[in-house]
MIGURO-745794 format. One line per field, with one value per residue (C-alpha): x, y, z; residue in three letters. Coordinates in steps of 0.5 Angstrom, whole numbers. Layout:
# residues N
east <- [X, ...];
north <- [Y, ...];
up <- [Z, ...];
res <- [ALA, ...];
//
This chain:
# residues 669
east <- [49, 57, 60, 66, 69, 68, 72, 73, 68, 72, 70, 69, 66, 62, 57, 57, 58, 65, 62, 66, 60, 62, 58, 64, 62, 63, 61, 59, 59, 55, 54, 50, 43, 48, 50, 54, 50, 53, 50, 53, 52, 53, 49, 43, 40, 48, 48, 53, 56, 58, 64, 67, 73, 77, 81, 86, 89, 88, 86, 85, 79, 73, 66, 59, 55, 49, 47, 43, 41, 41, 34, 35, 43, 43, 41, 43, 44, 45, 50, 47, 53, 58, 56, 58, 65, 71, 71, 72, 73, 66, 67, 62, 63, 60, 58, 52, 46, 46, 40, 35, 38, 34, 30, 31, 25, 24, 18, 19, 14, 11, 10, 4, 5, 2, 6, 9, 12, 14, 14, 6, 5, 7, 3, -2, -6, -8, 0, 5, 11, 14, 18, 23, 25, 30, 30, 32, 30, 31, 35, 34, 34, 29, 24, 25, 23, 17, 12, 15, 15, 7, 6, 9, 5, -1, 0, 2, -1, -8, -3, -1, 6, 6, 10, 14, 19, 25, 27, 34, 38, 41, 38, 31, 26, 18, 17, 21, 18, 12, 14, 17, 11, 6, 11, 13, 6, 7, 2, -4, 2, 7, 8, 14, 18, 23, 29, 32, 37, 39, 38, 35, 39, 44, 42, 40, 46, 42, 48, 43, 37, 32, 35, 30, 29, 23, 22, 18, 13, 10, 13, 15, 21, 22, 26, 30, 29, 31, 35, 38, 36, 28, 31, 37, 35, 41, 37, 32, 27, 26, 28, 28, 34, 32, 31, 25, 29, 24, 18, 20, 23, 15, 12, 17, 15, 9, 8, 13, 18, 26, 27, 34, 38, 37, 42, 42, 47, 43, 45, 43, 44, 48, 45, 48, 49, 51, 59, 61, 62, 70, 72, 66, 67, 63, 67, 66, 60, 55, 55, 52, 47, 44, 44, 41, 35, 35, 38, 32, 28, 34, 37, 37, 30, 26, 22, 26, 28, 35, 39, 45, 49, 57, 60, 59, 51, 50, 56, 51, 45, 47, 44, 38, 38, 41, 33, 28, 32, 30, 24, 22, 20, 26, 26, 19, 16, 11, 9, 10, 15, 13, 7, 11, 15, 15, 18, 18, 20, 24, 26, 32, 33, 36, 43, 42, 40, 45, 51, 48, 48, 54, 58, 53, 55, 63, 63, 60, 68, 69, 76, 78, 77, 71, 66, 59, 55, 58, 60, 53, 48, 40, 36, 30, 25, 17, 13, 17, 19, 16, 19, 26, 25, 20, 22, 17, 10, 8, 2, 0, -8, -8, -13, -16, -12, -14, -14, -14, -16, -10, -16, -20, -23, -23, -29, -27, -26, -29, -25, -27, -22, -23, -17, -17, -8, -10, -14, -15, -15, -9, -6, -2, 4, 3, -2, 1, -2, 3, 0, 2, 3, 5, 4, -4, -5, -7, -8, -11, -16, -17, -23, -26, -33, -36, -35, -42, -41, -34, -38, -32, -27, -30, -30, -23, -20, -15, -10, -7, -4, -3, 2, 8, 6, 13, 10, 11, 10, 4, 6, 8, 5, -2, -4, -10, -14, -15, -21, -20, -26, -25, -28, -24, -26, -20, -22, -17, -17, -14, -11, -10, -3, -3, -2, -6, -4, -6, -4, -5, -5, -2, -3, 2, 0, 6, 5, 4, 8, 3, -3, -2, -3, -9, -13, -11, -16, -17, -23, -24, -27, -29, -33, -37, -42, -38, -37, -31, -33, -29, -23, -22, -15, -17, -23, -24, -28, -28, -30, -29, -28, -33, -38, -43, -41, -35, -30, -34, -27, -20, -15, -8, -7, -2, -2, -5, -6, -10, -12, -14, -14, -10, -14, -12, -8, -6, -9, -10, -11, -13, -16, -21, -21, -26, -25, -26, -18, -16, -9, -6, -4, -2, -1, 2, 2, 4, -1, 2, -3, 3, 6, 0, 5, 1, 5, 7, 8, 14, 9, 3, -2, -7, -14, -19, -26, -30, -25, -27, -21, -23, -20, -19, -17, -17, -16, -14, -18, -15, -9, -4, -5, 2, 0, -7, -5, 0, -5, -9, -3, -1, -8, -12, -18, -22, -25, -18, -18, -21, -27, -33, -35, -32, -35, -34, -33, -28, -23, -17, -20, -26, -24, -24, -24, -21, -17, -16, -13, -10, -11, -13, -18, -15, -17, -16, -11];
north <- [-278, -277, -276, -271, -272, -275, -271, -272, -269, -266, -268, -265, -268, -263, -267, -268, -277, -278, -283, -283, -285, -291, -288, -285, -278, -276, -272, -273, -267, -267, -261, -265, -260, -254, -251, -256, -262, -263, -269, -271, -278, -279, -280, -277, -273, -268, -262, -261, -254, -254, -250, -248, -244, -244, -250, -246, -243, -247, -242, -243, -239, -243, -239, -242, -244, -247, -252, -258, -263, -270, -273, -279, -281, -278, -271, -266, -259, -255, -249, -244, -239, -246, -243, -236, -238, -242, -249, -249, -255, -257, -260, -261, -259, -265, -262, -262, -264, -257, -254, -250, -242, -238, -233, -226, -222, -216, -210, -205, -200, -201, -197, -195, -193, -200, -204, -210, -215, -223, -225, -224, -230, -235, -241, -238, -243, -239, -236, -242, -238, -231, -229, -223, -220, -215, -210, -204, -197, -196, -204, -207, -215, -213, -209, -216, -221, -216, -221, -228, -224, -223, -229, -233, -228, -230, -238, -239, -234, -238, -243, -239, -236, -229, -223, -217, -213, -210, -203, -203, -198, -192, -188, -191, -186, -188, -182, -185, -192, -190, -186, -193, -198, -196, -196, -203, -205, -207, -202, -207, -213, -215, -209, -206, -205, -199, -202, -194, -197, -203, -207, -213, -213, -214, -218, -223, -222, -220, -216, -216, -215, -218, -224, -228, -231, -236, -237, -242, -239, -245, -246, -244, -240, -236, -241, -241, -246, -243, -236, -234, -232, -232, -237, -238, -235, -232, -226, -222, -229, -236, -242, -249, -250, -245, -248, -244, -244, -240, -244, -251, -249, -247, -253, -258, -254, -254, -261, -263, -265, -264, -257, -257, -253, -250, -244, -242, -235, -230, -225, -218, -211, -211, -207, -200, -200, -193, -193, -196, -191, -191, -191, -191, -190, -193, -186, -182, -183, -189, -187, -181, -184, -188, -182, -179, -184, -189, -188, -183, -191, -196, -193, -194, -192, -191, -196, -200, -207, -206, -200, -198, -196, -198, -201, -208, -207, -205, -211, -215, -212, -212, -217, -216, -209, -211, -215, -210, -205, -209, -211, -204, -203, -199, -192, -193, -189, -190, -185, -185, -181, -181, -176, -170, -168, -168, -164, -169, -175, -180, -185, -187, -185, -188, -187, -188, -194, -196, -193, -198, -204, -203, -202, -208, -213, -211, -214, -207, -206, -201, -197, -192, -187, -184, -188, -182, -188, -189, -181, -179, -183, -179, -178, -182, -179, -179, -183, -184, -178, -171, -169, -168, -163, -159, -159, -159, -157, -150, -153, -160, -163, -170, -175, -179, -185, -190, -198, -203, -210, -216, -219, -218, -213, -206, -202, -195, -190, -182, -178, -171, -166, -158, -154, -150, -149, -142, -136, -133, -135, -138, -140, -146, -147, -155, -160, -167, -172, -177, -183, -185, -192, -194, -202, -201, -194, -197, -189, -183, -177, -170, -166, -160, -161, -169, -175, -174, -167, -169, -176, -180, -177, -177, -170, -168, -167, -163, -167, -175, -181, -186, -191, -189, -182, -176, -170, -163, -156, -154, -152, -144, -140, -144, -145, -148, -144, -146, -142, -142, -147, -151, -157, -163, -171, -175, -182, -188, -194, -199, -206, -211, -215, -221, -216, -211, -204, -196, -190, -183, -180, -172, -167, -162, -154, -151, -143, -139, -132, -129, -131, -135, -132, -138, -141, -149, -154, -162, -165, -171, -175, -181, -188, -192, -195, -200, -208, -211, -219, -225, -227, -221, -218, -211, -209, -201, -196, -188, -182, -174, -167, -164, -171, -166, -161, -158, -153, -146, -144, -143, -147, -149, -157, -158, -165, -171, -177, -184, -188, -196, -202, -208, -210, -203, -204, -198, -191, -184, -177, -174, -166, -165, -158, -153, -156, -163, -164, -171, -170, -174, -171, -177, -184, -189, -196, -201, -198, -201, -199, -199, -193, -188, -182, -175, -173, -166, -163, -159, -154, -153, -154, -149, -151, -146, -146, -150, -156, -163, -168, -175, -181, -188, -194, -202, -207, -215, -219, -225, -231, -227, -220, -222, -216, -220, -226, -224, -221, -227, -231, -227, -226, -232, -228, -231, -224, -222, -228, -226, -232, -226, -219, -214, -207, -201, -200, -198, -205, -207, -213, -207, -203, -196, -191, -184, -178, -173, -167, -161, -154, -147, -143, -137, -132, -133, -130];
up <- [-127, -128, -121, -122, -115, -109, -103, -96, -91, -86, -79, -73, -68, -64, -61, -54, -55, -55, -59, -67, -71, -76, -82, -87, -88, -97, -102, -110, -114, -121, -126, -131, -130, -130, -124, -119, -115, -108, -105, -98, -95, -89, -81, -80, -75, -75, -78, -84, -86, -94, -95, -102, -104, -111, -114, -117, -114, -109, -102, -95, -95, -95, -96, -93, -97, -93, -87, -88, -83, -85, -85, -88, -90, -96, -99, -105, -105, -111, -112, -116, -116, -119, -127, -125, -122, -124, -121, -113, -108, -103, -96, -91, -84, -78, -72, -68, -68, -65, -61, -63, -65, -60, -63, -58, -56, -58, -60, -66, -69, -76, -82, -80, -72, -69, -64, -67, -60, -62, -55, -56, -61, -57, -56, -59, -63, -70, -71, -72, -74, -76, -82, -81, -87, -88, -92, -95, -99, -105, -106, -112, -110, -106, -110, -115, -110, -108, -111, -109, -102, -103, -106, -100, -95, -99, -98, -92, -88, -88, -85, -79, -82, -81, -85, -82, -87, -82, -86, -82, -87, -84, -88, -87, -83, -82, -88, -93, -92, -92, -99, -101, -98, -104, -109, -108, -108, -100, -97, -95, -94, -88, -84, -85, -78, -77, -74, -72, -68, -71, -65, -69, -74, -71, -66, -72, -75, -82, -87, -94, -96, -97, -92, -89, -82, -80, -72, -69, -64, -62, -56, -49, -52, -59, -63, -70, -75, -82, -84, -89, -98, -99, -105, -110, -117, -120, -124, -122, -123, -121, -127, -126, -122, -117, -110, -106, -99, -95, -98, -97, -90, -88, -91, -88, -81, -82, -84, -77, -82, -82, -84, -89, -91, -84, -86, -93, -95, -97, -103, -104, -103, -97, -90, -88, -81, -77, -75, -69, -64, -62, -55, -51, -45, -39, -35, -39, -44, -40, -33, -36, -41, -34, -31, -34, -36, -31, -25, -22, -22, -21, -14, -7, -4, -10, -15, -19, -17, -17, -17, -21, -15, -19, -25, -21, -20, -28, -31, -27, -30, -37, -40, -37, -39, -46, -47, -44, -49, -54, -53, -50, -44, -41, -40, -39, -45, -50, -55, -62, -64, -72, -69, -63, -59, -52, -46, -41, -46, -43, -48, -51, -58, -63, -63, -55, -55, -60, -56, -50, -53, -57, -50, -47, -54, -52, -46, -41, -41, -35, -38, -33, -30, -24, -23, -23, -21, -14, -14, -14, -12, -12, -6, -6, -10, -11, -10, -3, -3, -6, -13, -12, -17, -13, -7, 0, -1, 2, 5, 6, 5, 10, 9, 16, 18, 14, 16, 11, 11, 10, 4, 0, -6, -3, -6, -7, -2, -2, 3, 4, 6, 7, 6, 12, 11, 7, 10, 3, -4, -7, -14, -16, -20, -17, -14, -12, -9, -5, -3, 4, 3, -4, -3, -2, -6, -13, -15, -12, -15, -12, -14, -13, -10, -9, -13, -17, -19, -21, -24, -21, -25, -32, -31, -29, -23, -19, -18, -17, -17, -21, -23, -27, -26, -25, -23, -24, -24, -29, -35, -36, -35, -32, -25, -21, -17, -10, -6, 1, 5, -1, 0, -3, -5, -5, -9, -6, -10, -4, -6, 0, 0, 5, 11, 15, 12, 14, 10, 11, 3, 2, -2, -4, -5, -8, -9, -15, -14, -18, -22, -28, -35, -36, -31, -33, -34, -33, -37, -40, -47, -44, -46, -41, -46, -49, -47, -49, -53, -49, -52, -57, -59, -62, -59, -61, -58, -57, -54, -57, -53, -52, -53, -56, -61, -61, -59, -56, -55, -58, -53, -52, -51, -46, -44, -45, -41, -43, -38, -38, -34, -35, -42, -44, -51, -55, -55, -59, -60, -66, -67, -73, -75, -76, -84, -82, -83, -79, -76, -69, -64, -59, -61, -55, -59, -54, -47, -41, -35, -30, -34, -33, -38, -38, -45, -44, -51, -53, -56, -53, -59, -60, -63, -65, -63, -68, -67, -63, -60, -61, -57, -60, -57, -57, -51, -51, -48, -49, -46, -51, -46, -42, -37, -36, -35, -30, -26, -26, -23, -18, -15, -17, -19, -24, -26, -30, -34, -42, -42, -40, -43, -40, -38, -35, -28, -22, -21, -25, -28, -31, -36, -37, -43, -41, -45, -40, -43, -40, -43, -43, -46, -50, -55, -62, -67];
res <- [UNK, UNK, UNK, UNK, UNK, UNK, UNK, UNK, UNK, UNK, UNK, UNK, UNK, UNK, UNK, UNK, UNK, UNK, UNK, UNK, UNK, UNK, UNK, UNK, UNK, UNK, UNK, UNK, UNK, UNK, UNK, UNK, UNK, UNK, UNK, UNK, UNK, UNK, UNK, UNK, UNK, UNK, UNK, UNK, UNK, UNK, UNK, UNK, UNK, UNK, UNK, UNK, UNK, UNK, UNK, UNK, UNK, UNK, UNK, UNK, UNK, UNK, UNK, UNK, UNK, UNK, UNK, UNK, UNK, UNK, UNK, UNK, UNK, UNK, UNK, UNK, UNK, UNK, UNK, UNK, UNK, UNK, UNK, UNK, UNK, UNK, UNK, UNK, UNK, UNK, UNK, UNK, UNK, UNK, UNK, UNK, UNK, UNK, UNK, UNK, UNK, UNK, UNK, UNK, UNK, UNK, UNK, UNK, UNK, UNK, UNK, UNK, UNK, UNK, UNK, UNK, UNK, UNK, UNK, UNK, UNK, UNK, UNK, UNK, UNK, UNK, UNK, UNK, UNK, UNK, UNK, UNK, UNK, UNK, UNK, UNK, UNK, UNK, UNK, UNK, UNK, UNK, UNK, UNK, UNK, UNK, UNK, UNK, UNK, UNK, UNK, UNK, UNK, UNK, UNK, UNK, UNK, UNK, UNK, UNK, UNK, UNK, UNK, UNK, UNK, UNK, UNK, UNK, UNK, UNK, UNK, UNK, UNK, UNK, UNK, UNK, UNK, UNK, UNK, UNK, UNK, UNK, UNK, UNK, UNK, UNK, UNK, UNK, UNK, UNK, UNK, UNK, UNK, UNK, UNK, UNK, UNK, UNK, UNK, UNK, UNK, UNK, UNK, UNK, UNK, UNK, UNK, UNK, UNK, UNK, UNK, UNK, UNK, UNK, UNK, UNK, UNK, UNK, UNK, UNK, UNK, UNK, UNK, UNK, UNK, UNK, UNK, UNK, UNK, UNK, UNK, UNK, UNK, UNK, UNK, UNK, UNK, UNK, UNK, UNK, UNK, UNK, UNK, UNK, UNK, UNK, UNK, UNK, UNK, UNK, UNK, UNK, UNK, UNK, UNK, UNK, UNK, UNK, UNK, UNK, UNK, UNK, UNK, UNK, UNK, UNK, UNK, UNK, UNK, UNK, UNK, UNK, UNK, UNK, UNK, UNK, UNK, UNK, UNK, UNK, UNK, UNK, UNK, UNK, UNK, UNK, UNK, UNK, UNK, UNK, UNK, UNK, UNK, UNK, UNK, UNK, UNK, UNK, UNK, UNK, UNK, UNK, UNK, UNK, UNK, UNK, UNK, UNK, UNK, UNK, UNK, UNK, UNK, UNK, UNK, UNK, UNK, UNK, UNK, UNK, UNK, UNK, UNK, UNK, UNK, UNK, UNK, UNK, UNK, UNK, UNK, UNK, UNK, UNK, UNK, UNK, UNK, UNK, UNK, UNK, UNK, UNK, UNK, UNK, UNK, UNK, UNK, UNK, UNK, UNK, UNK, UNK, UNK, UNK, UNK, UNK, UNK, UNK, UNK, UNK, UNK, UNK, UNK, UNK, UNK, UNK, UNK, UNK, UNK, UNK, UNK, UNK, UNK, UNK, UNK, UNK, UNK, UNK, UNK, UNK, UNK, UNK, UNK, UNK, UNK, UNK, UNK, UNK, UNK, UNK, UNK, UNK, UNK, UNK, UNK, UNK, UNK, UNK, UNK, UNK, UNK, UNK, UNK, UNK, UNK, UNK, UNK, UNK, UNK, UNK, UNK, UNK, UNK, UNK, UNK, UNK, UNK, UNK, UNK, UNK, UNK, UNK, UNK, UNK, UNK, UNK, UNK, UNK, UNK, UNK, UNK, UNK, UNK, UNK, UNK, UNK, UNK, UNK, UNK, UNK, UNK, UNK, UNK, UNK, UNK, UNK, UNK, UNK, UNK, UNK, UNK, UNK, UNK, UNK, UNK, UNK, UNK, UNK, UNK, UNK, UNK, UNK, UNK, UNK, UNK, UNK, UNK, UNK, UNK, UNK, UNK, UNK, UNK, UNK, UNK, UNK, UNK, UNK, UNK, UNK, UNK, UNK, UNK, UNK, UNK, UNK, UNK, UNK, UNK, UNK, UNK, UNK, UNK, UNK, UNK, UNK, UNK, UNK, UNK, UNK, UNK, UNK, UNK, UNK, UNK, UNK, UNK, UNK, UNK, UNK, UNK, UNK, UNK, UNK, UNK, UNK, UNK, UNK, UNK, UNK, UNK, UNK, UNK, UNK, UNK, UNK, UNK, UNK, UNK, UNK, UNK, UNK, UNK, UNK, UNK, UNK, UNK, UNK, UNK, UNK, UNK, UNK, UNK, UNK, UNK, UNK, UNK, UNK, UNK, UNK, UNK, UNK, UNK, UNK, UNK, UNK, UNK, UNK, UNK, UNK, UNK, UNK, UNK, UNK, UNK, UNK, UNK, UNK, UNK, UNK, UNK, UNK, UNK, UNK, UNK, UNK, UNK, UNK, UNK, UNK, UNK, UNK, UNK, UNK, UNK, UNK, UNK, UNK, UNK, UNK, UNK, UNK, UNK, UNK, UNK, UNK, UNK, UNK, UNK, UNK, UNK, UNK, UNK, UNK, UNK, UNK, UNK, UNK, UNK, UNK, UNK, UNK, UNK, UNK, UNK, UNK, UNK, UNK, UNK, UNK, UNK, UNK, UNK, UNK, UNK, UNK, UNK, UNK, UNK, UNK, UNK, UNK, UNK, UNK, UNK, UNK, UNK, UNK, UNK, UNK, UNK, UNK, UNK, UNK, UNK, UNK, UNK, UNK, UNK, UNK, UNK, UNK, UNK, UNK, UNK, UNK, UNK, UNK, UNK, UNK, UNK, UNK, UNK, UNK, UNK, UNK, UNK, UNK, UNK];
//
């Protein structure tokens, strides 16, 4: 071997030991196989960042190369670009050993509209570890290195090692992946995830495709143990030379050995992100977004834990708002946009949420100007008050007093209620049930009659409350027909908090000033035949409407609104047409029971008689199943862990399996 140079390491000490190590720090460069092999001699267990730049004329500029982390006190790295490049200086850069890169949480769609969240595969025993690799349409770099993915994906999947394609081009849409996926040969691989904001692919600090990263989810937090090129063939195929960075990272993690090198550059086609927004404003553009998304929660007397009152209460929170953003969980909505629109959508869009975290990124500057937070606060809203955006009821509804003990399961109650508050018939425009103590109200359902001919629910319902729920007028030109004497069941599910409670829950009757076009309707596909296995993730089932047959009637959907419990996972509605055509109407992939939507769409649907809606969802009944398991923690009740089969019945730690849907009956075209 011809060493050609031994070069000086540049030094610097950035442990926390003020300790020198004795042990000098050099370089040997041989280029006897054809590209350049840098070996660093130096003390273990550091962290060395190998930097080249030209040799002539000589420059300051010192390009990364790569990070290894000295196992032993000697380790060769090959330069796979020195043959391409005219001879250049190395240095090695000391520093470290540096703690682990915290790999942030965060939940994307995938191609396919399922509901990808890394936080979910921690500690979990069958996944080891998630690969991310970024990519983008149309990129020839990555369509060459497709089968190297696939092939990395088949070995090491058996082993725990999961495969996520991130799509974070500006120009990538669901579409036109899902035109690509199967050009690729990637339909039936890793799923391919759509980072529409390019919230995760800035937050990986990823710039090319295919650029990969690798994150330990063995622990109790999410953690990085190598990023950067898949491997460093110079062409569009691997040679003898080529060293497999991704491979040899996995294999090292999974055998518990030293992962080195720990950072590689990735090469590629370069990312193409959406401009940077010029002079946001918090005045002028930030406060309004807030305002507009999230304030009607985050303010003094409504439901959110803290309220965005000023600049300061945001700056404060920014952080905290920058992760549940990431991981979406704020605003609170969960419909697939891929499959509708919808009136009452209070999502964040793409270039919302971009907007955010660009100003959150850049230190949530205030600027100047007004402050609208501090200006104009709301007024506490529903369920604390009726909806500000309805204003009081005409007439109230009363249930008797009710006690409720400090401990213990409550079983439902069925209070009936006469309406006695109209001499005569009355048409509707909207129904709100408001729980008079929203610490023990868990939900609350009206019904037309008693329970059993309104089979508890399963049947519909005249009105209600349920977590997460915002009520509103019933949709143009509907109504509810409320006979005079009406005798009504309200249906209270109670939850004890530590302390005696009462409460005194209230329906709201706001008055139509005409009858409706079309007499609205509340019905129902519902399961209550299924038994969910212990300790299984993606137990299915579903249901159709109407259960036998199929449409007598043409209808128009207006609404549709899923209901589990605390197993409930993801859940969808589909239309089969007279002709046997299989289209969705809703899909909400990430069911979260405390957010209880009813979709409003834009357009209400019509569907001709001779059509069937069928409902199809899944629960998790495992340790995996955050909601789940937080529920056993706070209440020590063993009936909310995964270890037994669950069925349907009436307490949070049973489950459900409703699609309630409102529509009218109408005439066909």
């Amino acid at each position: 071997m011809k060493a050609l140079a031994v070069l000086s390491a540049l030094l610097l000490a950035l442990s926390f030991s003020t300790r020198l190590p004795a042990q000098p720090t050099s370089l040997r460069i041989d280029r006897d196989i054809g590209p350049a092999r840098v070996t660093i001699d130096a003390e273990p267990g550091f962290d060395y960042r190998l930097e080249a730049a030209p040799a002539l004329p000589h420059s300051t500029d010192w390009d990364f190369l790569a990070t290894l982390r000295l196992g032993s006190g000697s380790q060769s790295w090959l330069d796979a670009a020195s043959g391409l490049e005219s001879p250049r200086f190395y240095r090695a850069v000391k520093f470290g050993p540096a703690p682990p890169e915290a790999a942030q949480d965060f939940r994307l769609l995938d191609h396919l509209g399922r509901s990808r969240w890394l936080n979910y595969y921690l500690g979990m025993t069958n996944v080891r570890a998630v690969v991310l690799i970024f990519t983008g349409n149309g990129c020839l770099k990555l369509q060459e290195m497709v089968p190297t993915i696939k092939a990395l994906a088949n070995q090491f999947a058996p082993q725990g090692i999961l495969f996520w394609l991130i799509a974070a081009n500006a120009g990538d849409n669901r579409s036109n992946i899902l035109v690509e996926a199967p050009s690729l040969d990637l339909s039936n691989g890793a799923p391919i995830l759509h980072d529409a904001a390019h919230l995760v692919v800035q937050t990986y600090q990823a710039s090319v495709t295919p650029e990969a990263v690798a994150i330990d989810t063995g622990g109790p937090a999410a953690a990085i143990f190598y990023r950067g090129a898949i491997d460093d063939r110079p062409g569009s195929n691997a040679i003898a030379t080529t060293q497999h960075y991704l491979s040899n990272a996995l294999s090292s993690f999974l055998a518990s050995a030293n992962v080195s090198p720990r950072q590689t550059r990735a090469g590629g086609c370069a990312l193409v992100f959406n401009p940077a927004y010029l002079n946001l404003s918090y005045s002028g553009d930030i406060a309004a977004l807030l305002q507009a998304k999230c304030v009607r929660c985050h303010s003094p007397g409504n439901i959110a834990p803290w309220a965005m009152t000023n600049y300061n209460s945001v700056l404060l929170n920014a952080p905290y708002i920058r992760q549940q953003i990431l991981e979406g969980n704020m605003p609170p909505w969960h419909a697939d946009p891929f499959y509708g629109n919808y009136s009452n959508d209070a999502s964040l869009k793409p270039d919302e949420a971009a907007k955010l975290i660009q100003w959150i990124d850049a230190g949530a500057p205030r600027g100047s100007g007004p402050d609208p937070l501090a200006d104009s606060l709301p007024p506490t809203n529903y369920p604390y008050a009726w909806p500000s955006s309805l204003g009081p009821p005409d007439k109230i509804l009363r249930i008797a007093r009710q006690n409720i003990p400090p401990t213990g399961t409550i079983d439902y109650r069925y209070l009936s209620v006469t309406n006695t508050v109209f001499t005569n018939d009355v048409w509707l425009r909207a129904a709100v049930a408001r729980p008079g103590n929203s610490r023990v109200v868990h939900h609350c359902l009206v019904f037309e009659g008693d329970a059993i001919s309104a089979l508890g629910g399963l049947a519909g319902f005249f009105s209600g409350y349920v977590p997460g729920y915002d009520p509103t007028t019933f949709p143009a030109g509907t109504g509810k027909f409320l006979k005079k004497g009406q005798a009504l069941t309200f249906q209270m599910h109670y939850i004890s908090v530590g302390s005696a409670q009462t409460d005194e829950t209230e329906l709201g009757l706001y008055l139509m000033a005409a009858p409706p076009t079309y007499p609205l309707q509340t019905k129902a596909a519902y399961n209550v035949t299924f038994s969910i296995p212990a300790n299984t993730a993606d137990y299915q089932t579903n249901a159709a409407f109407p259960q036998v047959g199929t449409l007598a009637t043409n209808i128009l959907l207006f609404e549709m609104g899923p209901h589990m419990h605390l197993r409930g996972s993801w859940f969808k509605y589909e239309v089969v047409s007279p002709g046997g055509t299989r289209e969705t109407l809703l899909s909400v992939p990430n069911y979260v029971f405390h957010w209880q939507t009813l979709y409003r769409l834009a357009q209400p649907r019509y569907i001709p008689r001779g059509s069937r809606i069928i409902c199809t969802a899944a629960w998790d009944n495992t340790a995996q199943n955050a909601e789940l398991m937080e529920a056993y923690s706070s209440s020590g009740n063993p009936l909310y862990l995964p270890d037994h089969t669950v069925r349907f019945n009436e307490q949070s730690w049973d489950e459900m399996f409703i699609g309630y849907l409102n529509y009218a009956e109408v005439a066909g075209p």
